[in-house]
C-alpha positions as CSV (number, residue, x, y, z in Angstrom):
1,X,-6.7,26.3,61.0
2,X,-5.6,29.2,58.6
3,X,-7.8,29.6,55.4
4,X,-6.1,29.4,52.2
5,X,-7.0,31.9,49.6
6,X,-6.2,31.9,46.0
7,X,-5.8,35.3,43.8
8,X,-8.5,34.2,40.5
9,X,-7.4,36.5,37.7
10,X,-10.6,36.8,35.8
11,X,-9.6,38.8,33.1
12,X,-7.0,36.2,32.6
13,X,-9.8,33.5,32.7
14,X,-11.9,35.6,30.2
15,X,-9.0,36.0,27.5
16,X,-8.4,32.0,27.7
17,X,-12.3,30.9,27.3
18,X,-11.9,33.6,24.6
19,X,-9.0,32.0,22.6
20,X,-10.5,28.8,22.9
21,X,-13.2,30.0,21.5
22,X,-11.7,31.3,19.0
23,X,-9.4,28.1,18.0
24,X,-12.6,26.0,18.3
25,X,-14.5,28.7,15.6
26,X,-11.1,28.2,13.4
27,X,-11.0,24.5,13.6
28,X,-14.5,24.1,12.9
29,X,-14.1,26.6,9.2
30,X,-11.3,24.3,8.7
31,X,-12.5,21.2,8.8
32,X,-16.0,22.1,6.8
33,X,-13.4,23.2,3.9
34,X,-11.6,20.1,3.9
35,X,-15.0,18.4,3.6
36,X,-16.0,20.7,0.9
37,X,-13.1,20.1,-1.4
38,X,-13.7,16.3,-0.7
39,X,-16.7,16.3,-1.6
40,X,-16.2,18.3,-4.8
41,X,-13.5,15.7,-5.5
42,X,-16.0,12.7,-5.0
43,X,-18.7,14.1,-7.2
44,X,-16.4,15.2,-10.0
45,X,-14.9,11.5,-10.0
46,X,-18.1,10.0,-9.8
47,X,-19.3,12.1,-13.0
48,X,-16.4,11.5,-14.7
49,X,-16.7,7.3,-13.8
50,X,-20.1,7.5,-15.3
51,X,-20.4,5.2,-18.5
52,X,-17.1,3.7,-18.0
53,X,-17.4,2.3,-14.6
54,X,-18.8,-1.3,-15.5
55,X,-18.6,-5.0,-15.6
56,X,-16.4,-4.8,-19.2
57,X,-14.1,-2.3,-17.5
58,X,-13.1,-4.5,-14.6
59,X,-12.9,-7.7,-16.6
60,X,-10.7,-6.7,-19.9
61,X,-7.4,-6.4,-20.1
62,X,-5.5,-3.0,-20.0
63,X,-5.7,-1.7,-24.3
64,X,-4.5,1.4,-26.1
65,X,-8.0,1.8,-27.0
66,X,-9.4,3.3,-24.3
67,X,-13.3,2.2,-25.0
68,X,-11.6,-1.3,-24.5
69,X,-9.6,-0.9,-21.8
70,X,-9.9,-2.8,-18.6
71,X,-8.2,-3.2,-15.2
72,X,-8.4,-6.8,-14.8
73,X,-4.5,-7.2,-14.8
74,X,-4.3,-4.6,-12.2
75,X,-6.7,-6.3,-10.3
76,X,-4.8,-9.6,-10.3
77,X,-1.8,-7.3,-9.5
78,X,-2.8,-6.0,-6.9
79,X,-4.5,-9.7,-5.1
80,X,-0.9,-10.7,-5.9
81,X,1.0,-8.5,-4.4
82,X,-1.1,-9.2,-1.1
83,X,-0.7,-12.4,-1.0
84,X,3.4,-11.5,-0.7
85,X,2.3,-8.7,1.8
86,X,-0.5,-10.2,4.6
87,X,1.9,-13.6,5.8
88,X,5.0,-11.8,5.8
89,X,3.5,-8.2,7.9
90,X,1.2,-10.3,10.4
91,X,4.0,-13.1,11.7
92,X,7.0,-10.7,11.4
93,X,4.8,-7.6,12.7
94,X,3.3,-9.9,15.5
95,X,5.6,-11.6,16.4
96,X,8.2,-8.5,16.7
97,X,5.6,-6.8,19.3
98,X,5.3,-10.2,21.2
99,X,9.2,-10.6,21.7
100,X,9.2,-6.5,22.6
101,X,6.4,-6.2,25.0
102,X,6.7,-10.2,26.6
103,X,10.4,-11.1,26.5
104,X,12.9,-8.4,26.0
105,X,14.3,-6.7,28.4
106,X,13.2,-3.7,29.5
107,X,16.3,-1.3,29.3
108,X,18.1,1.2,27.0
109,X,18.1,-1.4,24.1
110,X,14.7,-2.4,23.9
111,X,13.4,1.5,23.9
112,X,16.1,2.1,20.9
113,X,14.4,-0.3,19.4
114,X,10.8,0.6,19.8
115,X,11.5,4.3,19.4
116,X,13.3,3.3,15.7
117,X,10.3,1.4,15.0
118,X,8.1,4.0,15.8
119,X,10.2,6.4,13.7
120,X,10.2,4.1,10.7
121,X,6.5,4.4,10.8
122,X,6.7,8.1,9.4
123,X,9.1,7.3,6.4
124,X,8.0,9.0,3.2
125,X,7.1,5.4,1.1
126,X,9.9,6.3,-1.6
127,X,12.5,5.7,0.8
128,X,10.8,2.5,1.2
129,X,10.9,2.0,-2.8
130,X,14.2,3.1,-3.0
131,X,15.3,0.2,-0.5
132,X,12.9,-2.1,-2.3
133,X,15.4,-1.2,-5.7
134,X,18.4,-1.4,-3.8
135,X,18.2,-4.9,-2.2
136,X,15.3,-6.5,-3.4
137,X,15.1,-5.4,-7.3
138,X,19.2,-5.6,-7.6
139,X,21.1,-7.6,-5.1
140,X,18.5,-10.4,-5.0
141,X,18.1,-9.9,-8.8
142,X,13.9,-9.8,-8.6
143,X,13.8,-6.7,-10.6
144,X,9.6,-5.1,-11.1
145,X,8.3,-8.7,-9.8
146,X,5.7,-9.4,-7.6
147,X,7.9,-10.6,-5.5
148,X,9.8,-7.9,-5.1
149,X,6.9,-5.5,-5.1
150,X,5.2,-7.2,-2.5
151,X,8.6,-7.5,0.0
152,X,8.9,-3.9,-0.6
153,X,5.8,-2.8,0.4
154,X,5.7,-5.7,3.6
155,X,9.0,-3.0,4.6
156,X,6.3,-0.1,4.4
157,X,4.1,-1.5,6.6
158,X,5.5,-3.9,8.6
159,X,6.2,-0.7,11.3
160,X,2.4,0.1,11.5
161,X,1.5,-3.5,12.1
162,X,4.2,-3.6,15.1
163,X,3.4,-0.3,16.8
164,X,-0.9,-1.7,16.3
165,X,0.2,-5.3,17.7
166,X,2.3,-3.2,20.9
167,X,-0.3,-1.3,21.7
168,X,-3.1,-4.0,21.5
169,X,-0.7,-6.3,24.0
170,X,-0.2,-3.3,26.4
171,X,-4.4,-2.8,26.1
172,X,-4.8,-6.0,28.0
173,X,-5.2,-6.0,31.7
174,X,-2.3,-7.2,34.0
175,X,-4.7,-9.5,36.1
176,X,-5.9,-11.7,33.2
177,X,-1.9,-12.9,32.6
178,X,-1.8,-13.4,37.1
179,X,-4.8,-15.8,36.7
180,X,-2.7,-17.4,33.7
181,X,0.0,-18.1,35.5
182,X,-1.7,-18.5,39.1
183,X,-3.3,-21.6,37.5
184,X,0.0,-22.9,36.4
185,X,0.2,-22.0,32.6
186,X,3.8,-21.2,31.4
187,X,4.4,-17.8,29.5
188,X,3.9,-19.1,26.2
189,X,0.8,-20.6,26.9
190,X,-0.4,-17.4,28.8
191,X,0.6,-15.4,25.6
192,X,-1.3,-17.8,23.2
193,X,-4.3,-19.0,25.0
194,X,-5.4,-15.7,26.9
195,X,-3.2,-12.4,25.4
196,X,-3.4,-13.1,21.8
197,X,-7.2,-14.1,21.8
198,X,-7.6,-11.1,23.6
199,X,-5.6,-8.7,21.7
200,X,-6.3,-10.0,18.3
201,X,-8.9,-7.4,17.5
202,X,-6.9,-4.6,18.0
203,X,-4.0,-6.1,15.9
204,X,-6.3,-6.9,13.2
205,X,-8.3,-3.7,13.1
206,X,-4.3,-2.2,12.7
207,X,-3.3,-5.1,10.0
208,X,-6.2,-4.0,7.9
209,X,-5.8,-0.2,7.9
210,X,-1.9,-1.3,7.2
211,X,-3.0,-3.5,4.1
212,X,-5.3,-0.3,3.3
213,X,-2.2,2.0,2.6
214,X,-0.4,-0.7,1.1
215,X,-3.1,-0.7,-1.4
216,X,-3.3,2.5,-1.9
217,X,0.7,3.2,-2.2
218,X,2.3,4.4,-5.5
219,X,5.2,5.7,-4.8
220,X,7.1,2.8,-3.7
221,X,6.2,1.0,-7.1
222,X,7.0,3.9,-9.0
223,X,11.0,4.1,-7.6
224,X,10.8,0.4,-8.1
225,X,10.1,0.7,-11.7
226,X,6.9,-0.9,-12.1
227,X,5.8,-1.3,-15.2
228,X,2.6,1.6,-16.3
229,X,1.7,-0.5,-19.2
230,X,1.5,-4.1,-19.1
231,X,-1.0,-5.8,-21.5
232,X,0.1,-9.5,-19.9
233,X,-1.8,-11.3,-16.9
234,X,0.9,-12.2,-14.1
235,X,0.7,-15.8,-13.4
236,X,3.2,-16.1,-10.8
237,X,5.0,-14.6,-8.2
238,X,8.1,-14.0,-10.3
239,X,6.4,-12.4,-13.3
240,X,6.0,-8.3,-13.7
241,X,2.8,-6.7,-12.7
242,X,1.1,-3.5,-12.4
243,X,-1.8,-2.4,-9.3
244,X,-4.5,0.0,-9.5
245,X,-2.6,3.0,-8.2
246,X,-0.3,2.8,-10.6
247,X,-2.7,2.0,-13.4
248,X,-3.9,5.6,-12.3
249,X,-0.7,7.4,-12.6
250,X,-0.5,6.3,-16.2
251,X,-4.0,7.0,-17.1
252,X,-3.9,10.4,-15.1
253,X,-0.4,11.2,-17.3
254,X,-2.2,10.4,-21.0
255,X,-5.2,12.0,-20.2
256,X,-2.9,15.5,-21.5
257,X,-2.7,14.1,-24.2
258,X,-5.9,12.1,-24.6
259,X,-9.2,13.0,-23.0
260,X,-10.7,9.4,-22.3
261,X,-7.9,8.4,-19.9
262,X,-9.4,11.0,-17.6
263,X,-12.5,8.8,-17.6
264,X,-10.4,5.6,-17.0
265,X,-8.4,7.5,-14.3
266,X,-11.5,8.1,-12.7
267,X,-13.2,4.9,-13.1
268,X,-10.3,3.5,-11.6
269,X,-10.6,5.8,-8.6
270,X,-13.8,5.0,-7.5
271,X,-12.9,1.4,-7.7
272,X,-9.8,1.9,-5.5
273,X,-12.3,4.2,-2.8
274,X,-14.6,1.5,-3.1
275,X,-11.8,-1.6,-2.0
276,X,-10.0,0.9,0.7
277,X,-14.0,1.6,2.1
278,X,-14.7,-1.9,2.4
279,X,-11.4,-2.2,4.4
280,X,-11.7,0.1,6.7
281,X,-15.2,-1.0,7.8
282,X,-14.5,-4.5,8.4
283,X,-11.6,-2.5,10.5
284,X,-14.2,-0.8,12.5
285,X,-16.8,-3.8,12.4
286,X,-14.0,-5.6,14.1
287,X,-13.4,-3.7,16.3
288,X,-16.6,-3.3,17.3
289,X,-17.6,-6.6,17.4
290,X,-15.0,-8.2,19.6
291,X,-13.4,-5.1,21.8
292,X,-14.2,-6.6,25.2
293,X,-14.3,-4.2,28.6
294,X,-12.7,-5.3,31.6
């Protein structure tokens, strides 16, 4: 039996552990300046929230006096306009990734499909806003409604929530649909009694980070012409509204001209952080919780 031997290069060998050394060193700076600058961020927001941030701030209504000024329309707002987006991006959103992953399919179709899907995903939101204006705002005649903010912004996510529900169906293990069917369940049944129980924390752990940067959008509501200042309470789902982002927009554009809106700005922050940090650990708590092994 010959013996096979093989040329090691170790100068070669050294230069690589090298680089990656290097890269690792450059990463690491990198990152510790990105926290740095967030954190410098945080604590001037926190110190410019101080003395504003408080129960009379989130319960009055938006004022041109800004000691009075509240964000309790904004607040509604933005409950509103979730009520619009969670139905509409959870059955659409689901029930796209069940037909793509369990029915269709799988051919030249299909993966135009998923690949467009997954494209849509990395939009920039003011195309989103722009489409919201188009069709929403002006051939459906909803103009800055809630209605039409909240469709608009189910079009921003709804990608995200497909792409999350995919993945989370293709997570669970072929044998569990076998047994499904081995005992005599049809597909539907095997979709909705074992699949979807066991997939449902990774689709929700994706819904919520989706309904996060719904939350968090501005863009979108600004091309849709949104009003900035609205001293009404919206009602109903056809009346105009403003959210917390875009309450910040305004406030961050007067403060040039008058210093207390950078205090309201800020105030406003934190409460947005605060809201989008609650999300994200019921996200993780989730998926925590009920990821099971097999």
């Amino acid at each position: 039996m010959k013996e096979t031997r093989f040329n090691i290069d170790e100068n070669r060998i050294k230069r690589r552990i090298m680089l990656n050394n290097r890269v690792r060193d450059l990463f690491s700076v990198v990152i510790v300046l990105v926290m740095a600058i967030l954190l410098v961020l945080l604590y001037r927001i926190g110190k410019d929230s101080i003395g504003w941030l408080d129960l009379q701030f989130l319960t009055s209504n938006l004022s041109i006096f800004p000691e009075k000024a509240g964000i309790k329309g904004a607040i509604i707002g933005s409950l509103y306009m979730m009520l619009v987006v969670i139905p509409i991006t959870l059955i659409l959103g689901v029930a796209t990734a069940i037909y793509l992953e369990e029915y269709a399919n799988d051919g030249k179709v299909q993966r135009f499909i998923k690949i467009n899907i997954s494209n849509l995903a990395s939009v920039p939101s003011v195309i989103f806003g722009l489409l919201g204006l188009t069709f929403f705002s002006r051939m459906l005649n909803l103009g800055s409604s809630i209605l039409a903010g909240g469709l608009t912004m189910s079009l921003l996510v709804l990608p995200i929530v497909v792409v999350a529900a995919q993945e989370a169906l293709k997570a669970v293990p072929s044998f569990l649909r076998e047994a499904s069917y081995g005992m005599g369940a049809d597909k539907w049944t095997t979709i909705w009694r074992v699949i979807l129980p066991v997939a449902l924390p990774g689709i929700l752990t994706g819904a919520i980070l989706a309904m996060s940067r719904a939350i968090g959008e501005t863009a979108p509501l600004v091309a849709l012409g949104i009003p900035t200042l609205l001293m009404r309470i919206p009602n109903s789902l056809m009346d105009n509204f403003t959210v917390l982002p875009i309450q910040i927009y305004y406030w961050t554009l007067d403060s040039v001209l008058t210093r207390e809106y950078t205090f309201l700005a800020a105030a406003t922050i934190v409460v947005l952080l605060v809201t989008l940090f609650i999300l994200n650990s019921i996200a993780i708590v989730i998926r925590n919780k009920f990821q099971k092994t097999f």
